[in-house]
C-alpha positions in Angstrom: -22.6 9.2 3.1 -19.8 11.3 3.8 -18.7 11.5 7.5 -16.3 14.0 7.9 -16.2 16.0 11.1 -17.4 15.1 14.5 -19.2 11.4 13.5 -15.8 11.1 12.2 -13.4 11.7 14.4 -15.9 9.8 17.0 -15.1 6.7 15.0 -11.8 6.9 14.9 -11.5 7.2 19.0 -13.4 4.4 18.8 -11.4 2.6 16.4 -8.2 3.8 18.7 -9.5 2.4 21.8 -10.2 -0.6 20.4 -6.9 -1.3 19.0 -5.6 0.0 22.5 -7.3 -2.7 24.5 -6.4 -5.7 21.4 -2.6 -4.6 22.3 -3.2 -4.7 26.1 -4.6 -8.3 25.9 -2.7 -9.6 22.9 1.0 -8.1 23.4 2.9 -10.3 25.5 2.3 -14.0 23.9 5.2 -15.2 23.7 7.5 -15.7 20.6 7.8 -19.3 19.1 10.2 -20.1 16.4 9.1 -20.9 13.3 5.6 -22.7 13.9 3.9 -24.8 11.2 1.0 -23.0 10.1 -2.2 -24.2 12.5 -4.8 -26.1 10.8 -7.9 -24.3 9.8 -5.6 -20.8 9.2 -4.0 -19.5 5.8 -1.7 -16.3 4.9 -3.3 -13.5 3.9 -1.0 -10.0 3.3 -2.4 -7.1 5.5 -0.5 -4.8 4.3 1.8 -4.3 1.4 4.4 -1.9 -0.8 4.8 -2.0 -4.1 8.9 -1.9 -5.1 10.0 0.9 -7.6 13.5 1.4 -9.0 16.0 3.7 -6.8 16.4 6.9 -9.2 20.0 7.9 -10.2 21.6 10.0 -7.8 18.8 9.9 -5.3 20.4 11.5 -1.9 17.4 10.0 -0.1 18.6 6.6 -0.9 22.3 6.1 -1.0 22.2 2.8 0.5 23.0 1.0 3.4 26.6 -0.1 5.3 26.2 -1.9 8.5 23.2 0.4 9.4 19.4 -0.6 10.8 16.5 0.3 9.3 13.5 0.4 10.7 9.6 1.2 9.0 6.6 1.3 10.9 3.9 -0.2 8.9 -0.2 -0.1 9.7 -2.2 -3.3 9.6 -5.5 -4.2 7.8 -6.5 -7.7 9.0 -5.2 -9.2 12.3 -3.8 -12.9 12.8 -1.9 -14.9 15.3 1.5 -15.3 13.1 3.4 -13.0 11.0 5.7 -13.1 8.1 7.5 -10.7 5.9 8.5 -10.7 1.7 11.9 -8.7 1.5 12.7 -7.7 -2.0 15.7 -7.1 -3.9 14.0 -5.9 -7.2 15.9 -3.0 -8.8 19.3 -4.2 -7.2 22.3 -4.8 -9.5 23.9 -6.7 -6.7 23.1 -9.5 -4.2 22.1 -7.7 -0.9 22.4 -9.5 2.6 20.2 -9.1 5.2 22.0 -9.5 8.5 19.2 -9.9 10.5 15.2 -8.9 11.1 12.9 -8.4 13.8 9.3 -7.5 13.6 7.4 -6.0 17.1 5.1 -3.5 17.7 5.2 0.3 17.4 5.7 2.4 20.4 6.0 6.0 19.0 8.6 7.1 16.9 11.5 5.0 16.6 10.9 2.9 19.5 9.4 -0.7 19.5 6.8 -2.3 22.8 9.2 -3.2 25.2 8.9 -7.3 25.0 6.9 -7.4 21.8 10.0 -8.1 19.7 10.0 -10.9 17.6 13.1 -12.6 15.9 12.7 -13.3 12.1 14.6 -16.3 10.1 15.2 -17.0 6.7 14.7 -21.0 6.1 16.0 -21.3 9.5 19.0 -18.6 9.6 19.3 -15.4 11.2 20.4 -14.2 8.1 19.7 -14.3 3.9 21.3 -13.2 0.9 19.0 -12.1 -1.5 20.2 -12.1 -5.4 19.1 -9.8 -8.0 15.8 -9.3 -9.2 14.9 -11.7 -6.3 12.5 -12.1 -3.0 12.8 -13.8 0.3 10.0 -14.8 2.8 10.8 -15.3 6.0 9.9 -18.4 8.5 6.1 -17.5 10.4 6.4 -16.5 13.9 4.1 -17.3 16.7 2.5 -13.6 17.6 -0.7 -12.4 17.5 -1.2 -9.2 15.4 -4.1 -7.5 16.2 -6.2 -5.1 12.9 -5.4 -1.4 12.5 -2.4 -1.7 14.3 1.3 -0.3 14.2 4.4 -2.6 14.0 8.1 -2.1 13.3 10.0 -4.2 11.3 13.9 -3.6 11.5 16.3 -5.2 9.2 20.2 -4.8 9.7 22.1 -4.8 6.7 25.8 -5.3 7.0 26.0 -3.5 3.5 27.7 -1.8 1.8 24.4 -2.4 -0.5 24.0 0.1 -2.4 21.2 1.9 -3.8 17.9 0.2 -2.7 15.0 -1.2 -4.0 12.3 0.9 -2.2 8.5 2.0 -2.1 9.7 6.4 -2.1 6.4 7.8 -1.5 5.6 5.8 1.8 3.8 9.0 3.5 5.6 7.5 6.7 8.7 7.6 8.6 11.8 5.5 8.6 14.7 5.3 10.8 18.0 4.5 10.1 20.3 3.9 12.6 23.8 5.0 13.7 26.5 2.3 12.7 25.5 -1.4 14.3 22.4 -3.9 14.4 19.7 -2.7 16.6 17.1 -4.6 14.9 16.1 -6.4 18.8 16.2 -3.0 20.7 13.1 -1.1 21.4 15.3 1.9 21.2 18.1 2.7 18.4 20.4 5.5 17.7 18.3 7.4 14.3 21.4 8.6 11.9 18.3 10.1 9.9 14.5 9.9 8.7 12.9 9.6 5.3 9.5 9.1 4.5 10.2 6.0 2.3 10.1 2.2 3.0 13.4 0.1 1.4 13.0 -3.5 0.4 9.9 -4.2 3.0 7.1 -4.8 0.2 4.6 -7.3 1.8 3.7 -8.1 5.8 1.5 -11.0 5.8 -0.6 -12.9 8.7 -2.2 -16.5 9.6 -5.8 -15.6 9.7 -8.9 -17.5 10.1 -9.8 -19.4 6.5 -12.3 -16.7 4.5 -10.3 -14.1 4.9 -9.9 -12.4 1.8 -7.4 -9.7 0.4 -8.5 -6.8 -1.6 -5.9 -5.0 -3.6 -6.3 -1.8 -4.4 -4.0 -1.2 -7.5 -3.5 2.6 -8.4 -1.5 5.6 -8.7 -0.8 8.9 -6.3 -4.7 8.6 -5.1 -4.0 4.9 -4.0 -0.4 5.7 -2.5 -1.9 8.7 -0.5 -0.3 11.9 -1.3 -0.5 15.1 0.5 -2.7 13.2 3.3 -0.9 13.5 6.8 2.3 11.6 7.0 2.7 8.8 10.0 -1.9 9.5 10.3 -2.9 6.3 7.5 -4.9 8.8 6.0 -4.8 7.1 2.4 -8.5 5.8 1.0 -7.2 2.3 1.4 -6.4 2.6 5.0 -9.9 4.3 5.6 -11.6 1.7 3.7 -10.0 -1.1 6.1 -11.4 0.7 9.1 -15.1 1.1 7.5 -14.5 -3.2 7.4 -13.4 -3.5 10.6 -16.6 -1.1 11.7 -18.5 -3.4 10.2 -17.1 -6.7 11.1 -16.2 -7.4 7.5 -13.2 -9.6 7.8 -11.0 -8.2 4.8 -7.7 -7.7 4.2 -6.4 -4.5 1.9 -3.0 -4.3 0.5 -2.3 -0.7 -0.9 -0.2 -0.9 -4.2 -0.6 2.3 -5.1 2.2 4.0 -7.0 2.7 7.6 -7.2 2.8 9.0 -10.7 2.4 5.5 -12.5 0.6 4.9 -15.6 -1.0 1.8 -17.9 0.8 2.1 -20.5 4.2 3.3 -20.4 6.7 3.7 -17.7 7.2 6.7 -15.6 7.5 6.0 -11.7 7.5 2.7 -11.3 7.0 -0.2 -13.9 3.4 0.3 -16.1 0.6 -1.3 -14.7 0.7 -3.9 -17.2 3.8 -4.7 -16.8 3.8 -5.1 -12.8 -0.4 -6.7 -12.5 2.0 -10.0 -12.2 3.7 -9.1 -9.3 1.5 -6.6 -7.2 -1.8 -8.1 -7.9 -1.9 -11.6 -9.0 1.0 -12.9 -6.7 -0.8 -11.0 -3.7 -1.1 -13.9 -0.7 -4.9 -14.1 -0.2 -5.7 -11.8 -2.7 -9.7 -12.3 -4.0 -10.8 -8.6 -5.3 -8.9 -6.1 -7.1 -9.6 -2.8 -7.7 -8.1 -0.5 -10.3 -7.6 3.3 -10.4 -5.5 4.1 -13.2 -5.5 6.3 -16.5 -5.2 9.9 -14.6 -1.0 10.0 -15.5 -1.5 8.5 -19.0 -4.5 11.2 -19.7 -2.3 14.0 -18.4 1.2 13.2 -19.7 -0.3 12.5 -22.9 -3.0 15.6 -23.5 -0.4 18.0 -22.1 2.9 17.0 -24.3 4.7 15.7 -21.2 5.2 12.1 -22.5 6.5 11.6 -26.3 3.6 9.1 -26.5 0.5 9.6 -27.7 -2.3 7.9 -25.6 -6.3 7.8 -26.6 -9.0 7.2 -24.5 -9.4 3.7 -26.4 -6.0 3.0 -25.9 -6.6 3.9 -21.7 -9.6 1.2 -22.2 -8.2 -1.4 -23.8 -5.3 -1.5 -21.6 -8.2 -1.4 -18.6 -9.8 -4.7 -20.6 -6.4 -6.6 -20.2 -6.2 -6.4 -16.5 -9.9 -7.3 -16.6 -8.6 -10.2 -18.4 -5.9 -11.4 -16.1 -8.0 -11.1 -13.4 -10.5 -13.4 -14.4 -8.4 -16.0 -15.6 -7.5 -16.6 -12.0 -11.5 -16.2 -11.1 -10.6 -12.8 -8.9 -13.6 -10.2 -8.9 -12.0 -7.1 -10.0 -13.5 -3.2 -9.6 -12.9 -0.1 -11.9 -12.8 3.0 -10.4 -13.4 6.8 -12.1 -11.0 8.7 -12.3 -11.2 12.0 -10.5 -11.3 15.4 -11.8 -8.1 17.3 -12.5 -8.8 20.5 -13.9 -6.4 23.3 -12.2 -3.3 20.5 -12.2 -0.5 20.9 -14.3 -1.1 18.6 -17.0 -4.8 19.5 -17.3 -6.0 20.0 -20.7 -9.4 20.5 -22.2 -8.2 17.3 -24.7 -7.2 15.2 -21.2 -11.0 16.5 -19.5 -12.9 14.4 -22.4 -10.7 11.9 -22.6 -11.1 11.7 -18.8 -14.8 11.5 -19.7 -14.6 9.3 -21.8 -12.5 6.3 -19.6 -15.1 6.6 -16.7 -18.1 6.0 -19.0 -16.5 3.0 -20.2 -15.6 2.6 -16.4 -19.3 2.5 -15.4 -21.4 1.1 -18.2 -18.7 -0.6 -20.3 -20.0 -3.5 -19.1 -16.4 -5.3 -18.5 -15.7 -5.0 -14.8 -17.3 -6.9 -11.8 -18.5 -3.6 -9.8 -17.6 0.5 -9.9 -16.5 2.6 -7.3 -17.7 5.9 -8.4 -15.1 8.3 -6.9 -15.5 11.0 -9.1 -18.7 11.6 -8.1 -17.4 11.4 -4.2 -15.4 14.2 -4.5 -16.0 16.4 -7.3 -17.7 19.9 -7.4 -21.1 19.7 -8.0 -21.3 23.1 -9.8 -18.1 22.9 -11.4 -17.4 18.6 -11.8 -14.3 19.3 -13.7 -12.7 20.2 -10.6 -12.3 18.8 -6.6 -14.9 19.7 -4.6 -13.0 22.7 -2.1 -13.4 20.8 0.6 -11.7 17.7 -0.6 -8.8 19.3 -2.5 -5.2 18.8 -1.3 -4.4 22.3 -2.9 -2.6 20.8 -6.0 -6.3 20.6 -7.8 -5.1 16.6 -8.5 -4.7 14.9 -5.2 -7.4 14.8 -2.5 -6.6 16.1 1.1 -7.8 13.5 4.5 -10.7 14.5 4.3 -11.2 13.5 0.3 -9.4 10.3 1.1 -11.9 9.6 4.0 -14.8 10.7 1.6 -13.6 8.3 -1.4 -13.5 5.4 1.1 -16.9 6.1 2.2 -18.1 6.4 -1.0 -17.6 2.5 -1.3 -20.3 0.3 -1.4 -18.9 -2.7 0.9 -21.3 -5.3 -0.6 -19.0 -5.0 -3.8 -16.7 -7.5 -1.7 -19.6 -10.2 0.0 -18.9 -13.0 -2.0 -17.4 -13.4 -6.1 
């Protein structure tokens, strides 16, 4: 059912107060270095990023020289120690990370006074991180609680650099003013973008059972035109339905905007990156996929020099399914959503749009189906977002069609494998 409007925004106070009291109680414990991890807990990632290539050029990321950054991320699950995965991706060069702090969100750039946290790297302050490459940093004693806001700043000495970042974040980050703020709940902001650089996974101890869901997708999963700094994505909506209903879940967005199955375009393929955002997830259990819409388009409307059917949209569907099983994870399809009015829509992309979801629904080869086209399409014109739902751009939904495709989740898809 679809609860936009007063229900709505009831739920959400709710939710708010809730996470207002967790803070209250939880904030102040203090910060331990690097604990083992307590018996009877495992890592799960509550929230996540998936890295994409800097593009040449970009003036939104020029890189870094003895600067802060600082990204404000929003929790799924909850847990009583934290971690972080910094990653070096798409550099060409080593990158050093001077040091990293994680604490909790104020507003804007500021941090809860005493909430800081200092983070280590196998036991130093600092890491250099190679090429192509990751680092995890040592856990740290502090109790995170669900739907929640923290910062996580990282000085970099630099100069690094274009960075490996996550450009469609839908949230701000600071960077500071020449120095290391990363321990100040206060820092000189040089500028703002809306992207996150290098962060790609936050991860907590939780209780054991605690699964992740990772909702692997394009635009629709990253959350554009929903209200930046709000969570308004379908993924973020979909971990406050859980918490509503005591489900103890994690979900890790790795949505990318504009990618595709098949072929690169913004960001690596789907194929090519399942590896790395879905299978190497910590605490992953379910997937689920939205993918096909940039393939269909791109392809149908002569943007993309190749040609795509819908069989090779399925097939490419049937080798995630694949992967996914061979590591016994229960894995979702979800329909695509209609796109007619968009710029790549053509009557050739609307059947072969068609003809993905059917597979999608009665093709017999995934574990469940999310049905968002029916959540948000017209029901006297279903080629086309329902008003009501439609960001404008007749491709991407608005809040309230992200709320709407969250709701339109049945939650028993993830009680048990």
């Amino acid at each position: 059912m679809n609860r936009i409007g007063p229900i709505s925004r009831t739920r959400r106070a709710c939710l708010h107060l809730s996470v207002v009291a967790s803070l209250a109680a939880m904030l102040f414990a203090p910060a331990l270095a690097a604990p083992a991890k307590n018996p009877g807990e495992f890592w799960v990632a509550t929230w996540g990023a998936s890295p994409v290539a800097p593009l040449p050029a970009n003036t939104t990321n020029p890189g870094f020289s003895n600067q802060t950054v600082r990204s404000v991320i929003h929790t799924s699950v909850g847990g009583t120690a934290v971690r972080i995965r910094l990653s070096n991706a798409f550099g060409t060069d080593s990158v050093v990370i001077g040091a990293a702090h994680v604490a909790m969100h104020d507003s804007g750039v500021v941090s809860v006074a005493g909430s800081d946290h200092t983070l280590a790297f196998s036991g130093s302050a600092s890491v250099t991180i190679p090429p192509g490459a990751l680092a995890v940093s040592d856990p740290v004693e502090f109790t995170v609680p669900a739907l929640a806001d923290l910062v996580v700043s990282v000085y970099l000495p630099g100069p690094t650099g274009q960075a490996t970042w996550h450009p469609a974040a839908h949230a701000t980050t600071y960077v500071s003013r020449a120095g290391d703020f990363t321990a100040n709940p206060q820092m000189p902001v040089d500028r703002t973008v809306t992207s996150w650089f290098y962060l790609t996974d936050v991860e907590v101890a939780a209780p054991k059972h605690v699964p992740a869901i990772v909702t692997l997708g394009d635009s629709f999963t990253d959350g554009p035109n929903s209200t930046t700094d709000a969570n308004r994505r379908w993924p973020n909506f979909l971990a406050s339905r859980l918490v509503e209903q005591h489900m103890n879940l994690a979900v890790v967005d790795q949505g990318i905007g504009g990618n595709r199955i098949l072929h690169d375009v913004a960001g690596p393929n789907a194929l090519a990156r399942f590896d790395r955002d879905v299978l190497a997830q910590t605490g992953v259990s379910y997937v689920t996929v939205l993918l096909g819409i940039n393939d269909i388009g791109r392809s149908s409307a002569g943007q993309s020099p190749q040609p795509v059917s819908a069989d090779d949209i399925i097939a490419g569907h049937r080798q995630m399914i694949a992967r996914a099983h061979e590591l016994g994870l229960k894995i979702i399809g979800c329909t695509l959503t209609p796109f007619e009015g968009a710029s790549y829509f053509t009557a050739e992309g609307e059947s072969k749009r068609a003809a993905v979801n059917a597979f999608i629904r009665s093709g017999g080869a995934y574990d469940g189906v999310i049905d968002f086209d029916a959540a948000v399409r017209d029901p006297n014109h279903p080629a086309r977002f329902k008003t009501d739902f439609d960001s404008g751009d007749h491709l991407h939904p608005n809040d309230a069609g992200y709320e709407a495709m969250a709701d339109a989740i049945d939650l028993s898809l993830f009680k048990g494998k």
